[in-house]
N, C-alpha and C positions, 0 to 999 in steps of 0.2 A: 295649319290654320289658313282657311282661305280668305285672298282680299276682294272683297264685291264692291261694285261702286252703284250708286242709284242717283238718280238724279229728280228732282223734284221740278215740278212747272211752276210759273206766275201764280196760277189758279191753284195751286197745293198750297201754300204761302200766302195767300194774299191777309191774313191776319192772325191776330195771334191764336187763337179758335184752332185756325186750321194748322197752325206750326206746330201745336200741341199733338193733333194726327200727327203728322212729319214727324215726330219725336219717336210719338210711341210705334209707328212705323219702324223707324230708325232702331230702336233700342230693342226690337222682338229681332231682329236678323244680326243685330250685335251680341244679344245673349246666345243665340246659336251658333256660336263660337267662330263668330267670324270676324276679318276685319273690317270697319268702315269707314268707306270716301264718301260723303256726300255733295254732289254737288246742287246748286239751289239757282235759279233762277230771279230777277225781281219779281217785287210782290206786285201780284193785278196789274194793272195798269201803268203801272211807275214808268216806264220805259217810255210810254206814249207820252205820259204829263210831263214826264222831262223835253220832249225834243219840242213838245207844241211851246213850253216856255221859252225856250229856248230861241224858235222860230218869232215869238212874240218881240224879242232885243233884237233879231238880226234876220234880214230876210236869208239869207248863207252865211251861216254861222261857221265861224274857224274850225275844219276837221278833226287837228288834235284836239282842240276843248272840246268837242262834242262826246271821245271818245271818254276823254277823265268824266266829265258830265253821266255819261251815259252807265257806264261802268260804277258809279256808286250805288245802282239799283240792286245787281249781285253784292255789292259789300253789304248792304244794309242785313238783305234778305240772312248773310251766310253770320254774321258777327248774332244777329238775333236768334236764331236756330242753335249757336252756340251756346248761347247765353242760358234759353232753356234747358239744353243738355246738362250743361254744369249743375243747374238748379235741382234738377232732378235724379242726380249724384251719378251722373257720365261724365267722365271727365272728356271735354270737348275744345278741337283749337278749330276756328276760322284764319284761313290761307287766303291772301288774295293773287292773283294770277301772276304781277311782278313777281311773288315769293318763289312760284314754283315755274321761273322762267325754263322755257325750254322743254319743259315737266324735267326735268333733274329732280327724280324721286328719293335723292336724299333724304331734304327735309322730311317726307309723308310718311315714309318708310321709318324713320326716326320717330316720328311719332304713334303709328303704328306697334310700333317695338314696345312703347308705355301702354298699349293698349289704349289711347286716344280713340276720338271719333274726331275724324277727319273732318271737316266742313268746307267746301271750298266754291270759292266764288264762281258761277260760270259764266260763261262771253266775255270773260276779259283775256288781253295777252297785252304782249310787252313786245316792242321792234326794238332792231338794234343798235337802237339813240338810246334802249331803255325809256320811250314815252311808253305810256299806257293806252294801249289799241283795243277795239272789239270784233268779235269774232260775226258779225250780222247777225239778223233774226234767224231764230235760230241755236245761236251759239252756243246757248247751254247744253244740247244733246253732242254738239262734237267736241267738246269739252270733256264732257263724261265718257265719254265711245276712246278719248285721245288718252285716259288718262288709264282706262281700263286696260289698254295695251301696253301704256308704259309700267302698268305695274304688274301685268301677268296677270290680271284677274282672270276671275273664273268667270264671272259673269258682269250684265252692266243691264240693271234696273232703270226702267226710266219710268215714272210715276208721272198721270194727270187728271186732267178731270174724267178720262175714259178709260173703258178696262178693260181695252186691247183695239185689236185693228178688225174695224168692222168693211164688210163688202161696198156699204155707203154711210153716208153722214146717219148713227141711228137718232142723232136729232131731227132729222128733216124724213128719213124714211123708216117705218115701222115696220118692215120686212128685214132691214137692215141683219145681216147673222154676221156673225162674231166669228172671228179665223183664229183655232188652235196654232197653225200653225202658218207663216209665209214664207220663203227665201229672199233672199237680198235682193238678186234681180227683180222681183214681183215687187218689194218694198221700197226702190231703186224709182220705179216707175213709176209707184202712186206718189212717193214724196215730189219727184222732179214735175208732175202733171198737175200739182196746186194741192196735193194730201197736209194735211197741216199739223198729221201726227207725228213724223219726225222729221228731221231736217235731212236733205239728200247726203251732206258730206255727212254726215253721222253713220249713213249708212254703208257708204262706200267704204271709211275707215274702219268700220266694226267686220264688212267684208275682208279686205283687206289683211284683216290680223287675228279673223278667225278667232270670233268675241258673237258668242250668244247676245242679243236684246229679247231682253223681257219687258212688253210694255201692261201694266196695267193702271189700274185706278188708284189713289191714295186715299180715297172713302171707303173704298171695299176692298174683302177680300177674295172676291173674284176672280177666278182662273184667267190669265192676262194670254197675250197674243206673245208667242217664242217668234222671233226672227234668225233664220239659222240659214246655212246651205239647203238645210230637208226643204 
């Protein structure tokens, strides 16, 4: 049985509407006998409304609170995604990043083993005071890329609002064509030059450890963009 990890954006999530996609998502690649890590994102904007409140109390707000702060937007996102799974007779645990300090794949792997559906917080980590840190914008994708290596996955899904990696924004240009396939180095480049579909260390790591990314859309089902060596 293989373990796949997918990772969901802000814009997959941002309500319950669309966590319901995310489920049924989730539950068609878990009935094909596989296992699954989800990782989640916060929902829409949460990330933003948190730090502008935050700047509202304190023109430089304390580091550590910002990152506890900042980090309950993945808790929300991944404790509610569980919530529906359960509902919908999956049995599902949400992980928050202290739990799987280090990724010590124990716990996942233990859960895994009951046939669970992983759910786990992304952009959080833990330093070695044990405070709760964030991984920056970003973070969800090397979260997923990090965890996909420590568990030997076959593969690491990363789902958003687009469905794949296009030549330009095809929001802004309508010639925009859609790439079957890229290499790291090419995907290396456009992340690091302001590309805002994945995050560059996502990339480097999935390099790295020689870890497929499959990015597509979580509205469709869409032939998505492989990121590989080819």
């Amino acid at each position: 049985m293989d373990t796949i990890v997918i990772k969901f954006g802000g814009s997959s999530v941002a309500d319950n509407e669309k966590l319901q996609t995310v489920a049924n998502k989730t539950i068609k690649l878990y009935e094909e006998d596989n296992n699954i890590v989800v990782v989640v994102s916060a929902q829409g904007k949460t990330t933003d409304r948190l730090i502008k409140e935050a700047e509202e109390l304190s023109l430089k707000p304390n580091e550590r609170e910002m990152d506890v702060l900042l980090s309950a937007g993945e808790q929300i996102s991944a404790s509610k995604l569980a919530i529906l799974l359960n509902y919908l007779g999956y049995e599902a645990i949400s992980l928050m990043g202290w739990q799987i300090e280090y990724i010590n794949t124990e716990r996942i792997e233990k859960e895994l083993m009951d046939r669970k559906i992983v759910v786990v917080a992304g952009f959080q980590g833990i330093d070695e005071n044990n405070n709760i840190t964030t991984l920056g914008r970003g973070g969800s994708d090397t979260t997923a890329v990090a965890l996909a290596a420590a568990l030997e996955a076959k593969k690491c899904y990363i789902y958003s609002d687009v469905d794949g990696i296009y030549t330009a924004d095809p929001n802004k240009v309508k010639m925009a064509q859609k790439l079957k396939n890229i290499s790291y180095e090419e995907m290396h480049s456009l992340s690091s030059e302001g590309a805002k579909v994945l995050h560059d260390r996502c990339v480097e790591m999935a390099e790295k450890n020689n870890i497929p990314i499959i990015t597509g859309s979580t509205f469709n089902n869409n032939p998505g963009t492989i990121i590989s060596h080819k």
